[in-house]
ZAMARGU-4260 file (C-alpha; in steps of 0.2 Angstrom, whole numbers, plus 5000, padded with zeros to 4 digits):
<rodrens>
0) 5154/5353/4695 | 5142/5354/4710 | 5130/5342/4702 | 5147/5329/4702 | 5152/5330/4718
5) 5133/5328/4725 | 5132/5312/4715 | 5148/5307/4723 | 5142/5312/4739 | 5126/5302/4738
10) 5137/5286/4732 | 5146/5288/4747 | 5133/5292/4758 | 5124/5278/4749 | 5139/5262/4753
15) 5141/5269/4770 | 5123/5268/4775 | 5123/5251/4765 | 5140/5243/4775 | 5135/5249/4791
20) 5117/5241/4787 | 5126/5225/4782 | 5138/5225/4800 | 5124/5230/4812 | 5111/5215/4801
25) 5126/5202/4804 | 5129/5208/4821 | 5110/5204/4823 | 5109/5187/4817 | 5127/5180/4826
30) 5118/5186/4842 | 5101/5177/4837 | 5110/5162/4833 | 5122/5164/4850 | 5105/5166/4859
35) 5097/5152/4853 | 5111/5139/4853 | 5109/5146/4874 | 5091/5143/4874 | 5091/5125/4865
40) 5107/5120/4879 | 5096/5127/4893 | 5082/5119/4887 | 5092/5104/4885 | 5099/5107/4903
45) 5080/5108/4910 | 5074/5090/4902 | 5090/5082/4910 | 5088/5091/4926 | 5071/5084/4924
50) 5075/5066/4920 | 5087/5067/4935 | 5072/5070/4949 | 5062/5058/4941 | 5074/5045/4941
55) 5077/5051/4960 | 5061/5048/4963 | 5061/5031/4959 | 5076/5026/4967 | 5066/5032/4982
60) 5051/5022/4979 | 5061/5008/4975 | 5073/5010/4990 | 5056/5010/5002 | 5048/4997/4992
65) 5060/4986/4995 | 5063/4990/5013 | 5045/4984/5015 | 5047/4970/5005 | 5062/4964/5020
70) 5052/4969/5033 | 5039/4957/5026 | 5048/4944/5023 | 5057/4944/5039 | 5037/4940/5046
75) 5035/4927/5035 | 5040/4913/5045 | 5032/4921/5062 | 5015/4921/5053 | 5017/4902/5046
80) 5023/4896/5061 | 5006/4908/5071 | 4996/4898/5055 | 5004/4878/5063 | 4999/4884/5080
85) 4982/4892/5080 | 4977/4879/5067 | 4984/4864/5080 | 4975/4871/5093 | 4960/4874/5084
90) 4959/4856/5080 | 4963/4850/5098 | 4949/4862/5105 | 4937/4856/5093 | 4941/4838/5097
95) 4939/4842/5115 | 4923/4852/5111 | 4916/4835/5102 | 4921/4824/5117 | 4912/4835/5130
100) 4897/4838/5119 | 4897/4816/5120 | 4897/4817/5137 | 4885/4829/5142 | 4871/4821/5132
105) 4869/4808/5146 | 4877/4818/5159 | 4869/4830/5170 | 4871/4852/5169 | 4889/4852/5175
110) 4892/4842/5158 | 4883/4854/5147 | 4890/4868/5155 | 4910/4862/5152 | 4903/4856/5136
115) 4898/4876/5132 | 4912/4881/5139 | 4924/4868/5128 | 4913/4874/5113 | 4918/4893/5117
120) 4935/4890/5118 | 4936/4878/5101 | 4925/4893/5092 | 4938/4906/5099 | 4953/4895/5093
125) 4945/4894/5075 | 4947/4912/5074 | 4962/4916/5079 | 4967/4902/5067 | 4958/4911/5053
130) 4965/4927/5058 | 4982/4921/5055 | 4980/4912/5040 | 4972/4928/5034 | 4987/4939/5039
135) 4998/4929/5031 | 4989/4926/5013 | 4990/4947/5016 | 5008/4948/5016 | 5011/4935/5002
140) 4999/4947/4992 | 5008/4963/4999 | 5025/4955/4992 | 5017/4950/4976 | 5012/4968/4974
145) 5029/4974/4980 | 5038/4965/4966 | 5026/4970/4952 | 5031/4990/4959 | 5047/4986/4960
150) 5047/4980/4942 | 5038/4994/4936 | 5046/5007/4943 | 5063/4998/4937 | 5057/4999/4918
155) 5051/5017/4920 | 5068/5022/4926 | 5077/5011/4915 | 5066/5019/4898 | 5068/5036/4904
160) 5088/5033/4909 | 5088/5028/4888 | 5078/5043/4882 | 5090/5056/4892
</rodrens>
């Protein structure tokens, strides 16, 4: 009879190590799987969080872009109108260069020094003229590139808007 009841005793023994090996194994894998549904959500929280800053950040650029973009255009018609000017008065200083240098080939010293001196002034007209013209074909190539940022930066923000 001894050798009965140690049998049962073993079965026992046996399907009560054996359930609590099943509870504490299922225990185990509900908190793996609660665990890793938290770290695919946080993950998933870090990539939007992400995708929020960047998008920021080009709201920012864009935002600045396009201020300069104003401020530039609001010059525009201060450089063309500069452009008119200096290249008017260009013009009439070499005209008047040319009609002094005509008149101090059969007049005396005083002739050939205002004809210098009208020469100066037409080769200093020239230059500012050129010096305008060339500040404005910059800003009409700073708003060109302006745009094609402004564009870019739109489609980046717009690609990553439709990935997140």
């Amino acid at each position: 009879m001894l050798l009965y009841k140690d049998k049962t005793m073993k079965k026992i023994l046996f399907v009560l190590f054996f359930a609590g090996s099943f509870q504490v194994a299922s225990a185990a894998v509900v908190s793996f799987d609660k665990f890793a549904t938290m770290d695919l959500i946080t993950i998933a929280d870090r990539d939007t969080a992400k995708t929020n800053r960047e998008v920021g950040k080009l709201n920012e650029k864009i935002i600045k872009l396009q201020t300069e973009m104003n401020e530039i255009q609001q010059r525009l018609p201060e450089r063309q109108s500069a452009v008119e000017e200096h290249s008017k008065a260009s013009g009439e200083a070499q005209e008047k260069s040319r009609k002094t240098a005509v008149s101090a080939v059969g007049g005396d010293v005083g002739d050939a020094r205002k004809a210098a001196k009208a020469a100066r002034r037409a080769a200093n007209e020239t230059d500012d003229a050129e010096s305008a013209s060339k500040k404005l074909e910059r800003d009409q190539k700073r708003l060109q590139a302006i745009t094609k940022e402004i564009d870019k930066s739109q489609k980046k923000m717009e690609k990553l808007q439709q990935e997140g």
